[in-house]
C-alpha positions in Angstrom: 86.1 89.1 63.9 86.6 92.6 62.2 85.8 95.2 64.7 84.0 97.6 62.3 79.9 97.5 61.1 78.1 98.9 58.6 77.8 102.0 60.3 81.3 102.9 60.3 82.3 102.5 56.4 81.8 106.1 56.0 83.9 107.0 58.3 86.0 104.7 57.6 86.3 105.3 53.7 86.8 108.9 54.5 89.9 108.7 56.7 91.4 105.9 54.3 91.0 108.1 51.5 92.7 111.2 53.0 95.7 109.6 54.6 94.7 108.3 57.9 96.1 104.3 59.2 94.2 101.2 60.0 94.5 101.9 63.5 93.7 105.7 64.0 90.5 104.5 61.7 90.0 102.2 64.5 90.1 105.2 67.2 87.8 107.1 65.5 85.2 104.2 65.2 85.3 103.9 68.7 87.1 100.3 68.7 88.1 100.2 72.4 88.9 96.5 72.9 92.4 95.8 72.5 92.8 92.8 69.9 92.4 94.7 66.6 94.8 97.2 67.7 97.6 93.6 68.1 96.8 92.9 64.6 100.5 92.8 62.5 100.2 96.0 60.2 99.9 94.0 56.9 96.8 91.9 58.4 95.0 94.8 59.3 95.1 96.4 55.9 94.4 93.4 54.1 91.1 93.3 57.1 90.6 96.3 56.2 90.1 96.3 52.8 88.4 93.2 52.1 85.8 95.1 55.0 85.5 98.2 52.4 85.5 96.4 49.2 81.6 94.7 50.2 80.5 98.3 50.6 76.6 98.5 48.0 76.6 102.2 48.7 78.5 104.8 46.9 80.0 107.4 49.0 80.5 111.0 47.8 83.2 112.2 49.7 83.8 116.5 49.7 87.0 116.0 50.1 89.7 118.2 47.1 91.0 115.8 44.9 90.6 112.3 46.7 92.5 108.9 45.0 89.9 106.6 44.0 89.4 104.1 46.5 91.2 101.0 44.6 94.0 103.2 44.1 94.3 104.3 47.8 94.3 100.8 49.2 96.8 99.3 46.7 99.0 102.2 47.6 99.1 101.4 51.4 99.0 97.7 50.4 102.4 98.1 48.5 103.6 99.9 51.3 103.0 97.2 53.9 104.4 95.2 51.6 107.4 96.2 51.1 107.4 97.1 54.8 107.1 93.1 56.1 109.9 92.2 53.2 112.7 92.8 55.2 111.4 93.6 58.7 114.9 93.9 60.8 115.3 96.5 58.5 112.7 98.7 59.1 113.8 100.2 62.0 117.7 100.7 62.5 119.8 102.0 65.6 121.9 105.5 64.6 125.7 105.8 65.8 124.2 108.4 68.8 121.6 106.1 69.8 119.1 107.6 68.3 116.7 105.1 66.4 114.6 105.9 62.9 112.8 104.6 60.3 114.4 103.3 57.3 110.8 102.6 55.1 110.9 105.4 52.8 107.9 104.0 50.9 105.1 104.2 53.8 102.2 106.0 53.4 102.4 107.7 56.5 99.2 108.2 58.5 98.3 111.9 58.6 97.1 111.8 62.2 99.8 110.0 64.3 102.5 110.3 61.9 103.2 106.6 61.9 103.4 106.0 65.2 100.5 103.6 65.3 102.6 102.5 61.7 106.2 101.9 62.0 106.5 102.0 66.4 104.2 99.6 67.8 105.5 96.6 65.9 108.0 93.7 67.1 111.2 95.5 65.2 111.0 98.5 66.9 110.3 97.1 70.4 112.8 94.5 70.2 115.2 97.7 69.7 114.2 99.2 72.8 114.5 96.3 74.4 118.4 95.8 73.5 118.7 99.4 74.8 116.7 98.4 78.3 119.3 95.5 78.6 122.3 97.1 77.6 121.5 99.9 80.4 122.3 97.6 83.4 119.7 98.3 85.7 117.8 95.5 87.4 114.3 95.3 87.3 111.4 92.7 88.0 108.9 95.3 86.4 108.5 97.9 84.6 106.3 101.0 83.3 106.6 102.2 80.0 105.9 106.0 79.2 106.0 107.3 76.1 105.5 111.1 75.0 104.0 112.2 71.3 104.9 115.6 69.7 102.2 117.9 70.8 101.5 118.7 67.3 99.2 114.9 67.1 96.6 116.9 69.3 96.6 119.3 66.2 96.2 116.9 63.9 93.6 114.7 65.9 91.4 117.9 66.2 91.1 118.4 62.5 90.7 114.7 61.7 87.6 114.7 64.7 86.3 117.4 62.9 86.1 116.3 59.8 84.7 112.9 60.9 82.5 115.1 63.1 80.8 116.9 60.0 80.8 113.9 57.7 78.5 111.7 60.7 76.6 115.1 61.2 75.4 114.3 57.7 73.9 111.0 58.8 72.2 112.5 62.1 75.0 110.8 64.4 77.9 113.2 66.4 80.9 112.3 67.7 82.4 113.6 70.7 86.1 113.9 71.8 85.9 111.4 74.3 84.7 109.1 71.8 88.1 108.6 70.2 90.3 106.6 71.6 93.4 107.6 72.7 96.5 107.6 70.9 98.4 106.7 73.7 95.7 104.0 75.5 95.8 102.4 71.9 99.7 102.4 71.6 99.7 101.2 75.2 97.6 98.4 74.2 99.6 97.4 71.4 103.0 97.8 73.2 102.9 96.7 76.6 102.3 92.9 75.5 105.2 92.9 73.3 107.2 94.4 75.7 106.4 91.6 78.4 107.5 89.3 76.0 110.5 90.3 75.4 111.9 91.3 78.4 109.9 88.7 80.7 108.7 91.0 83.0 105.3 92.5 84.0 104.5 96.4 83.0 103.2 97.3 86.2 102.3 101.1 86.4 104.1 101.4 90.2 106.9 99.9 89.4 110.2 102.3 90.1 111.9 100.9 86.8 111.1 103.2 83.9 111.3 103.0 80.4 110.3 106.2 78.7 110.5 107.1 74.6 109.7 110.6 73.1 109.2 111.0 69.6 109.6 114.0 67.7 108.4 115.2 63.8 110.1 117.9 62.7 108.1 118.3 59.5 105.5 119.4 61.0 106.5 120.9 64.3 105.3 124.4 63.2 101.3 122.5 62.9 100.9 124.2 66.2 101.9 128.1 66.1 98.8 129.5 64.9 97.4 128.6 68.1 99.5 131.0 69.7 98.1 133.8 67.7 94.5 132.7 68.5 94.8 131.8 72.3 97.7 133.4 73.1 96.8 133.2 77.0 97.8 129.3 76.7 101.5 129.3 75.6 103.1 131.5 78.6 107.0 130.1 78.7 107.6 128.5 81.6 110.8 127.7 83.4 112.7 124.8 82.4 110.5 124.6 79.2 112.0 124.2 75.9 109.2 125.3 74.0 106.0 127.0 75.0 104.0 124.7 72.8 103.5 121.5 75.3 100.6 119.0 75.0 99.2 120.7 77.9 98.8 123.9 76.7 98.5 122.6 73.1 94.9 120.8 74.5 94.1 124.1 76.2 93.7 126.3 73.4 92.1 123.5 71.3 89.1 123.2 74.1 88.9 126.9 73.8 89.4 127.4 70.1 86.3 127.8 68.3 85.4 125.5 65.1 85.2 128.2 62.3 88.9 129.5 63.8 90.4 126.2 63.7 89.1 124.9 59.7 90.3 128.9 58.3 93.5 127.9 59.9 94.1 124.5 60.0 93.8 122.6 56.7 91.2 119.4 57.2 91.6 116.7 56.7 95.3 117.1 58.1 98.0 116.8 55.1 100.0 113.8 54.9 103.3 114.1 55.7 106.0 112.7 54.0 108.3 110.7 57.0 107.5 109.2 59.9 108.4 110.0 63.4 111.9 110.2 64.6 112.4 108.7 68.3 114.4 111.9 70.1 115.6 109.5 73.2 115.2 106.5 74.9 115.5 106.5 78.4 115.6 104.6 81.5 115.6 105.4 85.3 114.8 103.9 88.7 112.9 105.3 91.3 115.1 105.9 94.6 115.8 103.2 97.3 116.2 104.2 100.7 118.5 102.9 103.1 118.5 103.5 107.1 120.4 102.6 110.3 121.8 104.1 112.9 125.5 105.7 112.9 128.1 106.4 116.0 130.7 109.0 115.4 133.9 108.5 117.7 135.7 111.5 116.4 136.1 114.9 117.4 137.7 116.2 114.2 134.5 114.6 111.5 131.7 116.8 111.0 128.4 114.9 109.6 128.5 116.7 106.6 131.2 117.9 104.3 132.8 120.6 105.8 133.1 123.6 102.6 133.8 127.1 103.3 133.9 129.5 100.1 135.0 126.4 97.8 137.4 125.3 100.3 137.1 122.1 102.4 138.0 122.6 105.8 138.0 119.2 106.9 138.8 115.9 104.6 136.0 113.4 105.3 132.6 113.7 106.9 129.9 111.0 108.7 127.9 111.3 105.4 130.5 110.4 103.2 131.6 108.0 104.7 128.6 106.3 104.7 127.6 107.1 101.5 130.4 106.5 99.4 129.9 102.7 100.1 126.4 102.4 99.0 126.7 104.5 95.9 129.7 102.1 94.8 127.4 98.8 95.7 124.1 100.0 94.5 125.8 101.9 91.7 123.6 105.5 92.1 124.0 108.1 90.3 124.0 110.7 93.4 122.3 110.5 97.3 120.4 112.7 99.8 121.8 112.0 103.4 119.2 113.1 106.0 119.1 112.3 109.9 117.6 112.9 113.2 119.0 115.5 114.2 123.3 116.8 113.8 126.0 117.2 116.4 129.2 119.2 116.0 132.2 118.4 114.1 133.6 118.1 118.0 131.0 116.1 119.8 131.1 112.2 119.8 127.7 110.2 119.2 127.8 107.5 121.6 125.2 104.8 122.5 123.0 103.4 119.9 123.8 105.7 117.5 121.8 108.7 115.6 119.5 107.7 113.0 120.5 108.2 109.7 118.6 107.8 106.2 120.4 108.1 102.2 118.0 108.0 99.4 119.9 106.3 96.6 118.6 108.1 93.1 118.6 106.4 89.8 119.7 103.3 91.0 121.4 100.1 88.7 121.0 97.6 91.4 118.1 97.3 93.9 118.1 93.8 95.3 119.5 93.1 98.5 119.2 89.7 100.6 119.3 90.4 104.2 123.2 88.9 104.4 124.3 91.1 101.8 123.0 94.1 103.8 125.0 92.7 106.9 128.1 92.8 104.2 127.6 95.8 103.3 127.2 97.1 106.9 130.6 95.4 107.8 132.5 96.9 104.9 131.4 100.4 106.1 132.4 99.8 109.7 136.1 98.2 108.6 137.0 101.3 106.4 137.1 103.5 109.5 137.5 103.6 112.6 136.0 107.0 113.2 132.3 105.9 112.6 130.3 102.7 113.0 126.9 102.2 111.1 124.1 99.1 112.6 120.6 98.4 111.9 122.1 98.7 108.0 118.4 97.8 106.0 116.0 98.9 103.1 113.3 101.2 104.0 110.2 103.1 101.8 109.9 106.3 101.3 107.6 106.4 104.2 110.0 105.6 106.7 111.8 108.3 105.8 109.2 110.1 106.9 108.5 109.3 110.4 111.9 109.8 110.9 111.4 113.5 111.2 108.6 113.1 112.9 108.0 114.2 116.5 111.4 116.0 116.8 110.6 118.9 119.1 108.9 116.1 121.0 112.0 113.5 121.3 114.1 113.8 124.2 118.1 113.5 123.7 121.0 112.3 126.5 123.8 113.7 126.6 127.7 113.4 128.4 129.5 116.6 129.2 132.8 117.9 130.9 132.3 120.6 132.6 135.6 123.5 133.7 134.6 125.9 136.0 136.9 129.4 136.7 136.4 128.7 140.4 137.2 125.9 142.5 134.1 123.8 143.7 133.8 120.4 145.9 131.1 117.9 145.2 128.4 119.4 147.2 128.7 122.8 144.6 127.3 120.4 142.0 124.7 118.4 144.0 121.7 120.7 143.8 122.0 120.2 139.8 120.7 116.7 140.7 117.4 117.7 142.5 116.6 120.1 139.1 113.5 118.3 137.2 112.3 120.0 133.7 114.0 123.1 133.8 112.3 125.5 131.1 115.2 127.5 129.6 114.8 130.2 126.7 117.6 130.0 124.0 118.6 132.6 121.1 119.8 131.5 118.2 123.6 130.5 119.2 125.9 133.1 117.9 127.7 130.5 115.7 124.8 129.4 113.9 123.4 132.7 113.3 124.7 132.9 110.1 122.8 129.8 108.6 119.7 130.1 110.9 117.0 132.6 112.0 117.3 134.5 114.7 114.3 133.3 116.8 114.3 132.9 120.7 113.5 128.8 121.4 111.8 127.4 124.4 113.5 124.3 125.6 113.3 121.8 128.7 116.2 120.0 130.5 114.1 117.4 132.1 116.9 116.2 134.2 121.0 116.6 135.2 122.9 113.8 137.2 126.1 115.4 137.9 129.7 113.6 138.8 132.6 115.7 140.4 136.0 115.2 139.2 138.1 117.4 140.8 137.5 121.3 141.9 137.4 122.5 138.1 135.7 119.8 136.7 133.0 118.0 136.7 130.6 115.4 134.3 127.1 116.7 133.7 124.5 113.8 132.5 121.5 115.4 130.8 118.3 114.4 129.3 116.7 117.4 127.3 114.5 117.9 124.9 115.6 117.4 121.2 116.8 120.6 119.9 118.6 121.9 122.7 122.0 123.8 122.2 123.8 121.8 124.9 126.9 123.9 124.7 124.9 126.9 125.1 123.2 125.8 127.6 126.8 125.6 129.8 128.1 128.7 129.1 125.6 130.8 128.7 126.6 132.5 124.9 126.7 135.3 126.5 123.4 135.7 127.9 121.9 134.4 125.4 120.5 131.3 126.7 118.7 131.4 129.8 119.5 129.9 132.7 122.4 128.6 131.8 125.2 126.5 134.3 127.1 129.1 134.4 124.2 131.1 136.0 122.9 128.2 138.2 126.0 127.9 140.0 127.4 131.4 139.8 130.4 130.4 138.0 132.0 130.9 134.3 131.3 127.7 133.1 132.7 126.1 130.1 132.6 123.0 128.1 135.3 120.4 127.4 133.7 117.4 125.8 130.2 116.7 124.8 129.1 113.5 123.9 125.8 112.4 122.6 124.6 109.1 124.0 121.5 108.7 123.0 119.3 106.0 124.8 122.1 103.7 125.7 122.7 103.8 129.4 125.7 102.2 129.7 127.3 104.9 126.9 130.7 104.6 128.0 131.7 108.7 129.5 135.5 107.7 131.0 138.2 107.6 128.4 139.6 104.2 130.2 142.8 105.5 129.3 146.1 105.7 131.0 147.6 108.9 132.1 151.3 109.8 131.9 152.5 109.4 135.7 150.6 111.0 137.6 150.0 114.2 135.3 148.4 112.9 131.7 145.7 114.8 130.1 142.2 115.1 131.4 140.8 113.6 128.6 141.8 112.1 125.5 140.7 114.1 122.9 140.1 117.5 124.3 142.7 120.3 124.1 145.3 118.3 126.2 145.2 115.6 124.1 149.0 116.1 123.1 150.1 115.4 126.4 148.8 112.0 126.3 151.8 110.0 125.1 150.2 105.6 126.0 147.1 104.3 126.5 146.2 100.7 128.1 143.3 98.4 127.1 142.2 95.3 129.1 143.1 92.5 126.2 139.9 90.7 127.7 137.7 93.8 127.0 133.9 92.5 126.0 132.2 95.8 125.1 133.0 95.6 121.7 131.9 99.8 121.2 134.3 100.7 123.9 137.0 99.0 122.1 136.3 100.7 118.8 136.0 103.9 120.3 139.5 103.6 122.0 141.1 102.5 119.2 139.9 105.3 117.0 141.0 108.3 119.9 144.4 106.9 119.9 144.7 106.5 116.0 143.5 110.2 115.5 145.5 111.4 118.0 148.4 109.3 117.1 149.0 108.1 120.8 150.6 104.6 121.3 147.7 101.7 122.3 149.0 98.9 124.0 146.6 96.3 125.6 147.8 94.3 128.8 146.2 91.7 131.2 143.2 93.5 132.7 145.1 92.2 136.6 147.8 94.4 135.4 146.0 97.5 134.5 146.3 99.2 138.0 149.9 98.6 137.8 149.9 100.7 134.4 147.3 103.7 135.7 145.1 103.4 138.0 142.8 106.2 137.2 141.8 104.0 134.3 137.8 103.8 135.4 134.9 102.5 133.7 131.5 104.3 133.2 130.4 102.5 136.2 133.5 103.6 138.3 135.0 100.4 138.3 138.7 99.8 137.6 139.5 97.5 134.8 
């Protein structure tokens, strides 16, 4: 059933005569339903003027020069039919990409330029289409954008007005939000056809989008004499290309007054003489996030890369080794690496790991299954032996979120060796043990003063478990509240952290190792590794390391962390590893001691 009565052949006839398409005569009658808009071109003419043709009344239409009605719609006739003669032809792809029109013998419509004409129909979204395909992404839906040169709104206005004046005659109005929109009725044609061909919903939260902006450079100057009029509304903007955007375009015609617009503006509209050109097709996917949980064993790999003035001071970094694995797999284009909370490029992060988060942007593939993500985990962990990633998995954006939540409110554990400049014995160290939520004032550490604020930080220890290993050392166990400078908190920075070891036990304390464990209990805090005689190196990877010349594993070892984190001190420290019967161990060293004291 034709969508127009007899109340709309004015209108109608009037915007037929002066240029205006099947489709924007539709808009302007108010036609909101959507199956007249899905009508092929050709049908809707022929509709069209078969409607007109049983018109009793004559129509005097002030209008300079109009073509007599007959003339006008054997005129767009022809041109829909040489139009649907050779349809692939219509609309061809360009050597950059670019697609156009090749119908030079289209009337084109003098209020959306032919987008409602030549770029709603099956040619031109099957061409889109071989670009969506040919892009690589995957996608089980999609949401299709499109942007129209701002100069339509222009265009639009005049043709309202004119329709405007002619109903005005009858006693009827007709107010902007009458007409339908030019992009709800595009949408309506489009988003079928699109469907269709791709088999896939259009779904306007999907992450996958497809996005076209046309262009018309005939008539790109339609819009200046607005800036002379309302110059308030074109104010350039960063990152703007042109002050003239639909935005501020639809500002100054709300504020324009009617008598401005008609000594400026010719209505109706002229007709141009080509359609639109399409400036770019383009699609993109929304990010993906991906979380776990990573353990650092080195203490040479800071968790960012490590630049100084241009200059990379160290050759890897926790993040990028990570990240470099998921880019490859879901084939990004770039990542944001976030977590909860940093260490030092020389503290270890022990236990079950610091929670990590990437966001993945723009990318091709999205869709995971569980084992894959195990993959994918596994891969990470065998291409180095200074890190280990688990709880590998897809998370929203959400997630993320929480995250960063609570952070002053977490609480962190860490694993210290402590020097001291004088000797102690074990009962020194005990009172440490007996300390519960110790409040403590911090500056701003003096070596991250010059990326941070200097503020003065309130912080707690909540509680210390101390271990004496001989009279200048000892292991200090904390739990503290996240955000603590643990290193600080040892040797004082000079005053600036308060109390501090150091002052606690009247000694000039330093720190050896620090490791952060995390929730783990059983975070492994001895080495397990053998010394040299009876004089090796305190620790493994501390400033002694170089004296360290073997180091023995039980072959029957079950703590599968332990073994990775041995295995990656020796390689960076380039110490021989050799792993023997765990009966024979004592033989070997017998200083080699578990967490839990025991000998292995």
């Amino acid at each position: 059933m034709f969508p127009l009565t007899e109340e709309n052949k004015h209108v109608a006839q009037l915007l037929l005569s002066t240029g205006t398409c099947p489709r924007c005569i539709f808009r302007f009658c108010g036609v909101d339903f959507h199956a007249p808009y899905k009508l092929p071109y050709k049908e809707l003419l022929n509709e069209l003027q078969k409607f007109l043709e049983t018109e009793k009344d004559e129509l005097i239409l002030e209008v300079m020069n109009p073509p007599p009605k007959k003339i006008r719609l054997q005129e767009l006739a022809d041109s829909i039919g040489n139009l649907s003669q050779n349809g692939e032809g219509r609309i061809s792809v360009s050597q950059d990409g670019s697609i156009a029109s090749k119908n030079s013998n289209l009337n084109v419509c003098n209020v959306c330029l032919g987008i409602l004409q030549e770029f709603c129909e099956k040619d031109f979204v099957k061409k889109v289409c071989q670009k969506v395909e040919a892009s690589g992404f995957e996608f089980t839906s999609l949401v299709f954008s499109v942007s129209f040169p701002p100069q339509l709104s222009v265009r639009e206005h005049a043709a309202w007005l004119l329709v405007k004046q002619e109903m005005g005659k009858q006693s009827l109005s007709l107010g902007r939000d009458d007409i339908v929109q030019l992009k709800e009725a595009y949408k309506w044609i489009t988003h079928p056809l699109f469907s269709e061909e791709l088999g896939v919903p259009i779904d306007g939260k999907s992450l996958f989008e497809v996005s076209v902006v046309f262009a018309h450079p005939e008539t790109v100057e339609d819009c200046h004499f607005l800036a002379a009029i309302c110059p308030d509304c074109f104010k350039p903007a960063k990152n703007k290309q042109s002050v003239f955007t639909r935005m501020a375009v639809m500002k100054a015609l709300n504020k324009i007054k009617e008598e401005d617009f008609l000594k400026q503006f010719p209505c109706p509209p002229n007709s141009p003489k080509a359609v639109c050109t399409v400036l770019e097709i383009e699609c993109a996917h929304g990010a993906v996030f991906v979380a776990g949980r990573y353990n650092k064993y080195s203490r040479n790999l800071p968790q960012t890369p490590w630049i100084i003035d241009g200059e990379r001071k160290l050759e890897s970094s926790v993040e990028e080794l990570i990240s470099d694995h998921l880019l490859a797999v879901f084939k990004a284009e770039s990542f944001n690496f976030s977590s909860s909370g940093r260490e030092d490029v020389d503290v270890r992060t022990l236990g079950n790991g610091r929670p990590f988060a990437i966001e993945l942007v723009n990318p091709h593939r999205v869709h995971f299954t569980s084992q894959e993500i195990k993959e994918l985990q596994q891969k990470i962990n065998n291409s180095s032996n200074k890190i280990q990633v688990r709880d590998l998995q897809l998370v929203t954006r959400e997630a993320i979120g929480h995250m960063k939540e609570g952070e002053e409110e977490k609480t962190k554990t860490y694993s210290a060796l402590i020097w001291t400049d004088k000797a102690i014995q074990k009962k020194d160290i005990e009172f440490l043990n007996d300390i519960k939520d110790l409040k403590i004032d911090q500056k701003t550490p003096l070596r991250v003063l010059h990326r941070r604020p200097l503020a003065v930080r309130a912080r707690v220890i909540h509680s210390m478990e101390t271990q004496y290993v001989d009279e200048h050392h000892f292991r200090l166990r904390l739990k503290t509240q996240a955000g603590t400078y643990i290193k600080e908190f040892v040797h004082g920075d000079f005053g600036r952290t308060k109390p501090n070891i150091g002052s606690l036990m009247n000694v000039t304390a330093d720190i050896l190792e620090l490791d952060v464990e995390e929730v783990l209990k059983t975070a492994v805090i001895h080495d397990g590794l053998a010394r040299e005689i009876c004089k090796a190196a305190k620790g493994l990877d501390k400033c002694q390391a170089h004296l360290c010349v073997l180091c023995v594993l039980a072959s029957n070892c079950d703590e599968p962390m332990y073994v990775q984190l041995v295995e990656a001190l020796c390689a960076e420290h380039q110490i021989n590893l050799i792993k023997v019967d765990d009966k024979k161990l004592g033989e070997w060293a017998g200083l080699c001691k578990t967490d839990g004291g025991e000998t292995l």
